[in-house]
C-alpha positions, 0 to 999 in steps of 0.5 A, a space after each residue: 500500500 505504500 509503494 508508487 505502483 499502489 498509490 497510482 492504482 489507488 488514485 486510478 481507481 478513485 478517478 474511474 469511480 467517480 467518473 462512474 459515479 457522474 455518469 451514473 448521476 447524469 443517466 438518473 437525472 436525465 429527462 428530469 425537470 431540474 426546478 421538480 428536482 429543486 422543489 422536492 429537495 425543498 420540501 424534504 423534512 430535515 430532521 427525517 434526513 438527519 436520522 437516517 444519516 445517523 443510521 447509515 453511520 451506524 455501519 462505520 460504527 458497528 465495524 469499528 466496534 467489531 473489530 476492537 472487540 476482536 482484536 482486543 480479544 486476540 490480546 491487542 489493546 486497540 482503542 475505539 479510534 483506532 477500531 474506527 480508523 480501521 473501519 473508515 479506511 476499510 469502507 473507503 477503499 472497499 468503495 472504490 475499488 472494483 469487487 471491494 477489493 482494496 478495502 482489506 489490503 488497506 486495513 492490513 497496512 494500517 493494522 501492521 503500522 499499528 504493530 498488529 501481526 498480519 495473520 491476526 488482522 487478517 483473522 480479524 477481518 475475516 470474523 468480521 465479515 462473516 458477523 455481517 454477511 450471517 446477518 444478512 442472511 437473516 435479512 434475506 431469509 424474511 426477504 424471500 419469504 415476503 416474494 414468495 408469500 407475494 409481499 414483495 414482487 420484484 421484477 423478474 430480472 432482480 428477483 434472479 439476482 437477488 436469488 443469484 445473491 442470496 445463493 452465494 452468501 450461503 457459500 461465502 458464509 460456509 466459506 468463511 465459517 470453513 478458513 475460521 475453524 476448519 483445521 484440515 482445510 488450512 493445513 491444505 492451504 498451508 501446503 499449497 502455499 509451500 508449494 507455490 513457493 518451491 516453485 517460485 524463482 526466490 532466494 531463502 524458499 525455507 525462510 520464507 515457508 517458516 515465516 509463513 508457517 508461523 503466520 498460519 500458526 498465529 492464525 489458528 491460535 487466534 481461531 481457537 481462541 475465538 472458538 473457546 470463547 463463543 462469547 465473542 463472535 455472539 457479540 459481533 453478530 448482535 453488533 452486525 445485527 444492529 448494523 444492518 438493520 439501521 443501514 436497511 433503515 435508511 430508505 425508510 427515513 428517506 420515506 419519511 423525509 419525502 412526505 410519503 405515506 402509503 407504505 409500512 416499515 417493514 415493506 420498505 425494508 424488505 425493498 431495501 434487502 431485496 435491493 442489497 441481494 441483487 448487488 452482491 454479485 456485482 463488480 461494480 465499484 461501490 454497486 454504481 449504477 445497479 443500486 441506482 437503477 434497483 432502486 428505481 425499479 423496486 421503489 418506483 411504487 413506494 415513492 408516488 410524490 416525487 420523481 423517482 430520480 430524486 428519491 434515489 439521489 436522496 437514499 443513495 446520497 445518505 446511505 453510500 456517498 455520504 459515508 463515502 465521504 466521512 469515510 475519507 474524511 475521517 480516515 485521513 484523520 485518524 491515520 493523521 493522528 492515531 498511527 503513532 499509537 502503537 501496540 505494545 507487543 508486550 500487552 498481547 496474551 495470545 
């Protein structure tokens, strides 16, 4: 992450997903009166805006949490600040990057600046992920009810993405759960990666297959400490838990804020869960462009007052780009003012 080559990938990638994000923007607004747009914007009702952005933070809240608890568990006296900086970055990164998959990298280099081994973040990161997609999942099971019970009639090309999508969160999870407490399958990982590195042209091939033994070694001794220890990985879920139900929130309050009426809570939050499934195989940088346009599809009955393009500039607005950019904010922040705070390897009790 601190190399030439990473920092112009980086840089690349935030000036693709913005020119994405514009356009995007550009084909919603597109055909829209812009005084309708103005008007409605008006008459939206500030303190309705304002609890959802509070919800929505809730997502950056709920990761620092998780990742504290974590790591304080594996011996790691992480601070509050220190957790959210790890989320921040996390959020920002996985956001621009296609499939999210700069987030973690990211994290990783903040976490070792901070003196956290690699193999214990990254264990850390892992549970992390698995707490939340097993909340979704929760989420999901009561969004498929609600379709096949009729509740909620996606259109067809959705509804086979968000099947597509709830079947892959199956397999992440068992995945997951699998790297988390399946010793047979690391020490099969463990041995494919010794033999990569015969085969690589390296010098020391035997310095490096211990440091990677000793990698694999911290990293099943965390897992089993989380394993003994159930009372950890109970509260990531329920902190997840909340997590994604205030993040699913959002497009209600946006609901709210819009002077609408017609619909419940819950049918809003079924909306919104469906919304989520069909982007999970995706990747697109931060689901530009499919969210905007599921949000159209799916809500197009729900919002009635106002143009559909306003409404999903509005919920998009507070629940992505607005994190996006305290994400960013903050991030540099805290990388600013917390990274001189390093972990002690003599407070670890692993």
């Amino acid at each position: 992450m601190n190399t030439n080559l990473s920092m112009h990938k980086m840089i690349r990638y935030g000036m693709l997903f913005f020119l994405f994000a514009a356009a995007v923007i550009f084909l919603l607004m597109r055909g829209t009166d812009i005084r309708t747009v103005s008007d409605a914007l008006a008459e939206t009702s500030l303190p309705f805006l304002i609890a959802g952005v509070l919800m929505a933070e809730v997502f950056h809240l709920a990761e620092g949490i998780n990742l504290r608890i974590l790591l304080n568990s594996f011996g790691y006296p992480v601070t509050f600040w220190q957790g959210m900086k790890y989320a921040y970055i996390g959020f920002f990164f996985s956001s621009i990057t296609p499939s999210s998959t700069g987030g973690q990298p990211a994290q990783l280099y903040a976490m070792k600046k901070d003196g956290i081994e690699i193999a214990h973040g990254t264990l850390a990161l892992i549970a992390e992920l698995t707490s939340f997609q097993i909340a979704v999942f929760f989420m999901e099971i009561m969004a498929l009810k609600a379709v096949l019970l009729r509740e909620v009639k996606p259109p067809r090309i959705l509804l086979i993405l968000a099947v597509l999508g709830f079947l892959m969160n199956i397999l992440f999870i068992t995945g997951l759960l699998s790297v988390l407490f399946s010793h047979r399958l690391k020490d099969r990982i463990l041995r494919f990666l010794n033999k990569v590195i015969n085969w690589l042209p390296v010098r020391n091939k035997r310095g490096w297959q211990k440091k990677l033994d000793g990698a694999f070694h911290d990293f099943q001794t965390c897992a089993d400490l989380i394993r003994r220890n159930p009372k950890v990985m109970g509260k990531v879920v329920a902190v997840s838990i909340c997590q994604v139900i205030c993040w699913f929130s959002v497009p209600f309050m946006v609901y709210l804020a819009m002077g609408e009426s017609a619909a419940g809570y819950s049918q809003v939050f079924l909306l919104q869960t469906v919304l989520f499934m069909t982007t999970a195989l995706l990747p697109f940088p931060g689901a530009a462009g499919i969210s905007e346009y599921a949000f159209v599809k799916l809500f197009a009955g729900v919002f009635t007052k106002h143009p559909m393009a306003v409404a999903t500039l509005v919920n998009r607005g507070i629940s992505f780009y607005c994190l996006l950019l305290v994400s960013a904010v903050m991030a540099a922040v805290l990388w600013k003012y917390k990274s001189s705070e390093k972990i002690s390897p003599m407070k670890r009790s692993l």
